[in-house]
N, C-alpha and C positions, 0 to 999 in steps of 0.2 A: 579664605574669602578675602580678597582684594578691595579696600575703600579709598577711593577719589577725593582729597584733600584738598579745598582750591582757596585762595586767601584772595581778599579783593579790600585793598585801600583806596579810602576817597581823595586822597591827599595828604601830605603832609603838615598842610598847615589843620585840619579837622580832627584828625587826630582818628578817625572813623575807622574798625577793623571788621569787616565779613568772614564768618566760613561758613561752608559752604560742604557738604558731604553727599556723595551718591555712590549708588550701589550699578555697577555694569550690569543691564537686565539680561543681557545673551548669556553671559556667565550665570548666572543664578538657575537661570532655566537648564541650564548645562547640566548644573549639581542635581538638580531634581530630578532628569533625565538619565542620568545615571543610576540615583538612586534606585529608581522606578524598573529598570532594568535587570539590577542585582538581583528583585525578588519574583521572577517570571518563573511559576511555579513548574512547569514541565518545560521542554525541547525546544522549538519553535517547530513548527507544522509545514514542509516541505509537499505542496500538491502538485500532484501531475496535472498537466494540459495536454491537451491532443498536438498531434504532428509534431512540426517544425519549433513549437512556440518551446518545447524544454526537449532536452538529452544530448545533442547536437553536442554541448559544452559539459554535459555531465560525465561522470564515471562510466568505463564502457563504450561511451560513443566514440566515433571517429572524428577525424579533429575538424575544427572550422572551414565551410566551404563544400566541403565531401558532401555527397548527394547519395552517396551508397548505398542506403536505404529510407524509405520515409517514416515515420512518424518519429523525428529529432533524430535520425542518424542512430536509432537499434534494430537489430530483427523482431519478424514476429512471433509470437507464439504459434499464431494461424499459419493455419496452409490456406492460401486461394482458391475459393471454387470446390472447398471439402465442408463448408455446413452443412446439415441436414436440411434437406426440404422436399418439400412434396406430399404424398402417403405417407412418407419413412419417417415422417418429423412431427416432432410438440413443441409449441412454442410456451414458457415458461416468463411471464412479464411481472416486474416488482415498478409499482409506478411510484412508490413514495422514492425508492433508490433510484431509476431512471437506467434501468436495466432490464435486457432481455435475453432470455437464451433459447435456440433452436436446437431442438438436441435428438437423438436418436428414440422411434418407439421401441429398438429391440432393450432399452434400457429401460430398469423400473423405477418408477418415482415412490420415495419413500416419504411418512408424510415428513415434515416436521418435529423435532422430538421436545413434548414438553421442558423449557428451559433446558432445551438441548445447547451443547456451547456450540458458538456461531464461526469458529476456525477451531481445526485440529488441536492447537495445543491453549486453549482457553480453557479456564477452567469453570464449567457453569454457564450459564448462558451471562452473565457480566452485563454489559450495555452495550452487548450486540446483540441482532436478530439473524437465526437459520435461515434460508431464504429457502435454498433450494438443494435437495439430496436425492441422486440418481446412485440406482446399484446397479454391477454387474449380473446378469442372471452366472447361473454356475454355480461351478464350489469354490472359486476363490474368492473373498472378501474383499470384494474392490468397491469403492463408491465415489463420488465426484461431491464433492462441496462445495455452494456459493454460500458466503454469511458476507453482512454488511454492518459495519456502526457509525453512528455522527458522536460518538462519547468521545471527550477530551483526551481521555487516557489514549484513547484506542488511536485518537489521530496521530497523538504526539510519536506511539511508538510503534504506527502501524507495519513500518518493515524493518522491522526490528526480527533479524533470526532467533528461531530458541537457540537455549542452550544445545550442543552436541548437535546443529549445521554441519552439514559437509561443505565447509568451507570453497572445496575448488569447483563447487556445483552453483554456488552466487555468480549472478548476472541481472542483467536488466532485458526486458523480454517486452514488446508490444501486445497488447490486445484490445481490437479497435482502435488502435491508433496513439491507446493510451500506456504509459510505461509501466511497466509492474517489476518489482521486485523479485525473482526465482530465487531457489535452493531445497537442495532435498536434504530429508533427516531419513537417517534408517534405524529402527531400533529392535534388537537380536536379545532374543532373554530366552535361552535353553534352546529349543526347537523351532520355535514362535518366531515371529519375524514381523515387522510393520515398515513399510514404504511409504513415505508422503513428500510429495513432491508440491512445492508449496508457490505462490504469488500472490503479491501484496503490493496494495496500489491506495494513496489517495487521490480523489477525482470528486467531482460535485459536494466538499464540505463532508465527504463520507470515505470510512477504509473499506476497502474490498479486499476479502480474501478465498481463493480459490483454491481448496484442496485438492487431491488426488491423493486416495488414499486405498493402500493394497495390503491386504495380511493375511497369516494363516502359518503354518508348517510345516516343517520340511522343505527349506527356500533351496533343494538343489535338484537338478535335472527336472520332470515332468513338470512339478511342484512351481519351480523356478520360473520355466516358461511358462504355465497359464499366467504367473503372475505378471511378467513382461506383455504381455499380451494384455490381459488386463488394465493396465496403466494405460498402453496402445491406444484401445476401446474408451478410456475415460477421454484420454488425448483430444480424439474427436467433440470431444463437446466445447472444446476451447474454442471451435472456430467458428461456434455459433454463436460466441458471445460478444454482444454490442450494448451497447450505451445510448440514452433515447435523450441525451443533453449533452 
């Protein structure tokens, strides 16, 4: 810390001597502001915005100017013109989250599961909520997950891959305009097998997270394709999902 020393004589015949001491106020608050900063106990919280307003400049996007795609220059998850609607569709609304999804009847809605965890790899329901779980009918174990949280943890490290990501399966993916996080994890233990293909998004002060999740065994030939198929089947429900903010 820096102190301003300033001497001020009335003359010499007085004999009179001033000093005079001050502290730089820009610098002090400097110090403080530092300080204040070293103990920011999580991440900093990176939210998505719709369109144009983020990705353009981010990871994945194409560079400044390029118009290649809309919502900030990534693709979508959505197909155009492939929601459900009509007879064939339920529409599923969470208004505390500000999300909707239109999803297929040939899928069943499962309820809720008491302190069910709210994304594939949480452990416990935590300080998120299940929202919404659709199954494939069949015999393969396939189900579609939406869970949502506003918890600090959850924002700070909501795209955050688990551990054993397929790394070269990361990307950035639209849905409703808004950017989501992808990556899949596959995990093989004897005969068994589990596929989850995974997106992570903060949007409205909340993480959204969108599973797709396929298992069972024997992942080769017949086995293999239902469950490609499966996944297929869940696929469609992505492009019924929108955001009501």
């Amino acid at each position: 810390m820096r102190n301003l020393t300033v001497l001020l004589a009335t003359g010499a015949l007085t004999g009179t001597l001033f000093v005079a001491g001050c502290q730089p106020p820009d610098e002090d608050k400097a110090n403080k502001d530092a300080k204040s900063e070293e103990t920011v106990p999580h991440p900093p919280i990176e939210t998505s915005e719709r369109g144009e307003d983020t990705g353009a400049n981010g990871a994945g996007g194409p560079a400044d100017g390029s118009e290649e795609h809309a919502g900030g220059g990534y693709e979508s998850a959505q197909e155009e013109g492939q929601a459900a609607s009509g007879d064939n569709a339920a529409t599923y609304t969470s208004k505390t989250f500000r999300v909707q999804v239109d999803y297929p009847t040939s899928l069943e809605k499962v309820a809720a599961e008491q302190g069910g965890a709210w994304h594939a790899f949480a452990k416990g329901q935590g300080d998120g909520q299940q929202l919404l779980v659709l199954k494939v009918p069949g015999e393969v174990d396939a189900r579609f997950q939406l869970g949502a949280s506003r918890g600090t943890q959850a924002l700070s490290h909501c795209k955050d891959p688990p551990e054993g990501a397929d790394q070269e399966s990361k990307q950035t993916l639209t849905i409703d305009e808004v950017p989501f996080a992808r990556f899949d994890t596959n995990q093989v233990s004897g005969d068994t097998y589990k596929t989850i293909r995974s997106y992570r998004a903060t949007y409205t002060e909340s993480c959204y997270a969108i599973d797709l999740i396929a298992s069972g065994s024997g992942g080769q030939g017949e086995a293999a394709d239902r469950q490609t198929q499966a996944l297929e089947t869940l696929g469609t429900v992505l492009d019924g999902v929108r955001f009501t903010e």
